[in-house]
C-alpha positions in Angstrom: -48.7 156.2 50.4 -46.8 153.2 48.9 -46.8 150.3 51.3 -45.5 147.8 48.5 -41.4 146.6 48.9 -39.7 147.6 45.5 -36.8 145.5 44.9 -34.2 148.9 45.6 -35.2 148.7 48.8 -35.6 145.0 49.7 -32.1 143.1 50.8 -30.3 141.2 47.8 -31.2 138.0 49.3 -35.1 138.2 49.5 -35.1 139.8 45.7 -37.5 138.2 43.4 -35.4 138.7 40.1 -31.9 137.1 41.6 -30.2 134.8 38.9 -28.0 131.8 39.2 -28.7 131.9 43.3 -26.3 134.9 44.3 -23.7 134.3 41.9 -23.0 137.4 40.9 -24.5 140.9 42.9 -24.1 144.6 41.8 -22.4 146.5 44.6 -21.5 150.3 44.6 -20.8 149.9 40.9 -18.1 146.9 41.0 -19.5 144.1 40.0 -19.0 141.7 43.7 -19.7 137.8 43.0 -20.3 134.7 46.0 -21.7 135.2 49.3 -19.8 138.2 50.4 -20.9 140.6 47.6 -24.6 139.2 48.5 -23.8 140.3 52.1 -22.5 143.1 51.4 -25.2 144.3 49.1 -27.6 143.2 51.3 -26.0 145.5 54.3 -26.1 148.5 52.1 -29.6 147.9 51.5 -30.3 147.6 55.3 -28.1 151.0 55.7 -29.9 152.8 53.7 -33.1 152.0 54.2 -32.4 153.1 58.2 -30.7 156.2 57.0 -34.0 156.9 55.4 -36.2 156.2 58.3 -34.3 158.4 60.3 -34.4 161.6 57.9 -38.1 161.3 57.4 -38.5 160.9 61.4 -36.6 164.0 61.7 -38.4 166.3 59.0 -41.6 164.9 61.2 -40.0 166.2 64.3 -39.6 169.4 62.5 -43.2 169.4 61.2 -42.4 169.3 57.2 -46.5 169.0 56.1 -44.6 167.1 53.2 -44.0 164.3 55.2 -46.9 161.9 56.8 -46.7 160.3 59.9 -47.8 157.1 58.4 -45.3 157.2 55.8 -42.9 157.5 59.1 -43.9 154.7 60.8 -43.9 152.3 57.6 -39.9 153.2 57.3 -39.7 152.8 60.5 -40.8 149.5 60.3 -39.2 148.7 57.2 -36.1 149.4 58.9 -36.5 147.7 62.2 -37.4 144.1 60.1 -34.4 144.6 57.6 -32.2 145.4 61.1 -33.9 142.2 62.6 -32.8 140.2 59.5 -29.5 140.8 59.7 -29.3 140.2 63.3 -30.5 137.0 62.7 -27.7 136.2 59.8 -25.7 137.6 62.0 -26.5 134.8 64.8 -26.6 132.3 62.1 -23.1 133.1 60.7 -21.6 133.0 64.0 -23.1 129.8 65.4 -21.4 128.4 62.4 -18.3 129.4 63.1 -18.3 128.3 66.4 -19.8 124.6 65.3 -16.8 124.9 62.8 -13.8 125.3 64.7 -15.3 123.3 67.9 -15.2 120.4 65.2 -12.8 117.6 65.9 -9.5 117.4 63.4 
């Protein structure tokens, strides 16, 4: 069972081998640069790494003996702390908004 986060799973942001800060990201093939192709990368990441959760959870429900229960759970959890993350950018990006146009002209 491989516990260890490889960077194809791990959201753009948190990847070890990033250059220049973001600058430029590789998204879906086309080359995205800035913030938003970060974001976006990273939101793929988190997509597909739920997507994954929920296949092995269903070959466990239909009792594939290739498929562990622990290996489950640990995409499961993978999952749930990627979802968590981009809550919390969410919550972030929104709060600055609102501090942004509350600002006084």
């Amino acid at each position: 069972m491989n516990l260890k986060l490889t960077p194809n799973i791990m959201p753009l942001a948190v990847r070890p081998n990033l250059t220049a800060g973001l600058a430029k990201a590789q998204v879906g093939g086309a080359e995205s640069s800035g913030f938003a192709g970060a974001l976006k990368g990273a939101l793929n990441s988190v997509s597909a790494t739920q997507n994954e959760s929920a296949r092995l959870q269903r070959e466990v429900q239909l009792e594939n003996p290739k498929v562990s229960l622990e290996e489950t759970m640990v995409a499961i959890q993978k999952a749930q702390i990627g979802f968590q993350a981009t809550l919390h950018v969410r919550n972030r990006m929104v709060q600055a908004y609102t501090d942004i146009m509350n600002m006084q002209v």
